[in-house]
C-alpha positions, 0 to 999 in steps of 0.5 A: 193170652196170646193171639193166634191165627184162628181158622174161621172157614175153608173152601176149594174149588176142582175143575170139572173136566176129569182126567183119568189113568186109563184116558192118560194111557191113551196118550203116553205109554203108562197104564193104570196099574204103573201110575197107581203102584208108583205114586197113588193117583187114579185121576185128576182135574184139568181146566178148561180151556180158558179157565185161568188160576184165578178163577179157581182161586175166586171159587175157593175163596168164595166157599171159603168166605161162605164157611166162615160167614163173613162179609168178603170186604173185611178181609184186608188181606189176601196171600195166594200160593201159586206158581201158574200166574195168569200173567208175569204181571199184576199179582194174580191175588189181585184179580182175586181180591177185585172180583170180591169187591174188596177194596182196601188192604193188600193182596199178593202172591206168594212163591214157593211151589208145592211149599206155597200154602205152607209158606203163605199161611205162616207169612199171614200168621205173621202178619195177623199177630203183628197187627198188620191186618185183621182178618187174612184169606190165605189161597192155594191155586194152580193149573199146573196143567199149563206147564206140562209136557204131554209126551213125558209120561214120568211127569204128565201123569203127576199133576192136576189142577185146583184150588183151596182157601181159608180165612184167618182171624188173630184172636185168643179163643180156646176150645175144650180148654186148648189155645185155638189157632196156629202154634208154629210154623218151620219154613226152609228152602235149600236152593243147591238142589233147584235144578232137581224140579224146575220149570225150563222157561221164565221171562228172564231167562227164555221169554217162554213158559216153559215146561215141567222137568224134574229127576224124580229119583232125587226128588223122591230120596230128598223129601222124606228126609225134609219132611221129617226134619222140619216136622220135628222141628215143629215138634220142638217148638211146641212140645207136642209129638207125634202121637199128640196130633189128630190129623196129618194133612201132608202135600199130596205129591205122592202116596209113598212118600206120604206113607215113609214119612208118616211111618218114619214119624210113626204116624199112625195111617188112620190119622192121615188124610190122603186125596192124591189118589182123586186130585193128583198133585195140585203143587200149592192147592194140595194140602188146603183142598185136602183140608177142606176135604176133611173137614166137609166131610166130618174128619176134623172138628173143633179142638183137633190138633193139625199137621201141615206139611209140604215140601216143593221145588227150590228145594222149599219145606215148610211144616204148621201145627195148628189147634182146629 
């Protein structure tokens, strides 16, 4: 039997400051009701001032690592997914990995936006199965909060911030007679379309951070038709289907895009997880925190089929199906 990327163990981590629609509606013209209708969110998380992505990936990774029951220095392996590093320069992975006490193996970060969980945790499978290393912890991280302009109100209103991790392990178990582990991953990027959702800084180009801006109209009509490709092309690869799956866990970017793609897909609503409306968009914590979510709380069990689905900025895609 082959081996595949088990999941051993899922942690997150919110911020506890609380940011709601009715407290946005004070500092830009919105209100509740818009903010709802549009796209789902009620509140969302904030760092504190001083409270650094690797913070809130530490705390992740701790829980995760908790869940797993496994001792942090036998993870030779760390990818974090974020685009809020601490600094341009080491990996924030590694502030993560020293404060474990980990050692040995390697520890980097990963770039692809709202995709970055997606990518991080086909890039780990990979190297799981190739031999590279024995046991991977795999991060979503981000304070998406520091790159936002507080006076547009199309953009301020989206975002939050947060963290999610799992441990992965290559092995052969099954469960209820079904291979366990990560059957397929499908990664694209499209870099035509980089300037519909960009960052208008960066150490090359401005020597500032910069800020979020984004053509929400073209972001909108561009992903539910790359989710739903690369979903199917998931589907091809495994020979599952739709109506195969036990949980869809998709990017929390928005409810209705959410709701196209599963209909488009037809995914029945009762299978798919939604956390968009407490967390807002945590770009690559999102679906790991939404993973978490569901199986703290019972969802998800051992031998249920997952669909993980993002899609980002650049334009990136990616989508996973796993056996829980």
């Amino acid at each position: 039997m082959m081996a595949r990327s088990i999941v051993l163990g899922t942690g997150s981590y919110l911020p506890q400051r609380m940011l709601t629609n009715a407290e946005l509606s004070n500092m830009v013209d919105t209100s509740d009701e818009w903010i709802v209708q549009r796209t789902g969110i009620r509140e969302r998380h904030l760092a504190e001032p001083g409270e650094l992505t690797s913070d809130l990936g530490l705390q992740a990774a701790r829980a995760a690592i908790i869940s797993a029951n496994v001792d942090p220095k036998s993870i030779d392996l760390i990818v974090l997914a974020t685009s809020t590093p601490d600094q341009t320069f080491p990996a924030t992975a590694v502030s993560i990995q020293a404060a474990l006490g980990i050692t040995e193996g390697a520890a980097f970060d990963l770039q692809a936006v709202c995709s970055g969980f997606v990518f991080g945790l086909a890039t780990a499978d990979s190297l799981l199965k190739a031999g590279a290393f024995k046991r991977a912890l795999v991060i979503g991280a981000e304070t998406f909060s520091r790159l936002l302009d507080w006076n547009d109100r199309s953009t301020c209103v989206l975002f939050g911030d947060g963290a999610g991790a799992i441990v992965l392990e290559a092995g052969d178990k099954t469960v209820n007679g079904e291979v366990r582990g990560l059957l397929a991953a499908k990664l694209r990027s499209d870099g035509r379309h980089k300037t519909k959702l960009f960052v208008d800084g960066g150490p090359s180009s401005t020597q500032t951070v910069g800020h979020l801006r984004m053509d929400g109209r073209a972001v909108f009509k561009s992903a539910v038709s790359m989710l739903t490709d690369v979903i199917e092309d998931v589907f091809e690869a495994t020979g599952y289907n739709a109506s195969d799956i036990d949980w869809f866990v998709p990017h929390q970017a928005n409810k209705r895009i959410i709701d196209e793609t599963a209909s488009r897909l037809s995914i029945d609503s009762d299978k798919v997880i939604i956390t968009i409306d407490r967390h807002g968009n945590t770009s690559a914590a999102s679906i790991p925190l939404a993973l978490d979510a569901a199986e703290k709380d019972g969802r998800i069990q051992p031998g249920d089929l997952i669909l993980l689905a993002a899609m980002g900025s650049g334009f990136t895609c990616g989508s996973v199906l796993l056996r829980w």
